[in-house]
Every structure is written in C-alpha cells, then in structure tokens.
C-alpha positions in Angstrom: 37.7 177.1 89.2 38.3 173.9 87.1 35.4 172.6 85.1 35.3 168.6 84.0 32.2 166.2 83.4 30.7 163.5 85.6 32.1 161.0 82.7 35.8 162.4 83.3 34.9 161.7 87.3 33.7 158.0 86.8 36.6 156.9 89.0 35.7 159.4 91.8 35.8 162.8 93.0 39.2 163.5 94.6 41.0 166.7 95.8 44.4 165.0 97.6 44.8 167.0 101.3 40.7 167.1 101.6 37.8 164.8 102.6 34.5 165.4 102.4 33.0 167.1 105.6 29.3 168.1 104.0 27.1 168.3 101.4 23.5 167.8 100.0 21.5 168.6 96.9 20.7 171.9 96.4 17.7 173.0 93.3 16.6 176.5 92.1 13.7 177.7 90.5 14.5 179.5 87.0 15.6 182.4 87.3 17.2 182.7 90.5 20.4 183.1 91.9 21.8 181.2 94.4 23.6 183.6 97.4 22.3 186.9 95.8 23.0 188.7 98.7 26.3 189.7 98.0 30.1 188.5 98.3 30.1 184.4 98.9 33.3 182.6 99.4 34.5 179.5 101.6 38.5 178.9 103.0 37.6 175.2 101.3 37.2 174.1 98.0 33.5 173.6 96.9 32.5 170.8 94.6 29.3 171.5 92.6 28.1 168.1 90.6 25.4 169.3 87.9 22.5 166.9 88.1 19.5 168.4 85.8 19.3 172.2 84.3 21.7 174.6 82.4 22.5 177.9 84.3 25.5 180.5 84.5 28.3 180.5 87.1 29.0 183.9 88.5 32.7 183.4 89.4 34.7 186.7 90.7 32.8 188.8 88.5 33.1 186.8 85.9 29.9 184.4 83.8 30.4 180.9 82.1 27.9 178.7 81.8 27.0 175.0 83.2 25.3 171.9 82.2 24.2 168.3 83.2 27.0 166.3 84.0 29.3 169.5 84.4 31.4 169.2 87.9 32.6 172.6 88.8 35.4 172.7 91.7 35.2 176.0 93.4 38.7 177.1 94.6 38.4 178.7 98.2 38.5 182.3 98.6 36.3 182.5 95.2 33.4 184.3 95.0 30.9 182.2 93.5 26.8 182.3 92.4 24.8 180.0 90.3 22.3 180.6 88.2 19.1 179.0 87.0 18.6 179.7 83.1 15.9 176.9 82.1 12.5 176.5 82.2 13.3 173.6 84.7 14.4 173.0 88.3 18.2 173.2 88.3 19.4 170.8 90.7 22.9 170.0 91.7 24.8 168.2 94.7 27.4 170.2 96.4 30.6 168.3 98.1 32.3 170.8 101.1 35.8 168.9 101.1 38.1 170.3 104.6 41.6 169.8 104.7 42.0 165.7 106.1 45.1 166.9 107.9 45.2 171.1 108.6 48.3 170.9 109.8 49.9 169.7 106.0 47.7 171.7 104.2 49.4 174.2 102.5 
C-alpha cells in the first residue's frame, strides 16, 4: 500500500500500465466497516481518495489510519477494509485502474 495526499496528486493520479476502468464515491456511517464479511482483495490496484472523515485501514491484518486528503493506493492481491472512526459520514472516491495493455503487464 502506498499512502500520499491529494496536494502531492495535484498533477494527477497515475499508475503507468493501468487506466481507469471504474469507480464512484463510496460513504460509511461511523462505525462501520467496509467489506466485513471476510477476506477482500482485487488482481488490480485500488485507488481510495479521502474526501471527508478520519477512519482506520485494515490492510493484511494490519491498522493505520486515514484522513482528508489522504490517497491510499491499494496493491492487488491485498486484503483491504476501511473504517469509519468519526462522528461523521466518511466519504471517499475509489479509482479501479485495469491493466491498459494485459498483455505488457507484468
């Protein structure tokens, strides 16, 4: 996982090999977790950008926490969870990149 702001981002989100495929914005209620029911992983990077809340990120088995601002890059093959620590609405936008050519991906 590799943790930046949105200031450090200002000239864009880039992950050379990958484009963006899908996304949204995602919120939770205080609180709660996001996947609770068990292992959750992806064979793609996932790009989480932090838009209002604090929280913990549950990364294979490990906790760190996340802020506004923070951007949070997901590695594939990590199990990741986020959780909602504030009294308000966490809300983030979350970037599902896929390889722009699968063939050169390593």
């Amino acid at each position: 996982m590799r943790r930046s702001t949105l200031a450090e981002w200002a000239g864009g989100v880039s992950l050379p090999g990958y484009r963006v495929a899908s996304g949204g914005v995602s919120t939770l209620p205080p609180g709660k977790v996001s996947h609770d029911e068990g292992r959750h992983v992806h064979p793609d990077p996932e790009i989480f950008l932090i838009l209002s809340g604090t929280g913990r990120l549950h990364l294979d088995g490990e906790e760190s926490g996340f802020a506004a601002g923070d951007v949070l890059v997901v590695d594939p093959g990590e199990d990741h969870h986020l959780e909602a620590v504030t009294e308000v609405v966490t809300t983030w936008l979350h970037l599902e990149p896929v390889p722009s050519h699968p063939e050169r991906v390593p």
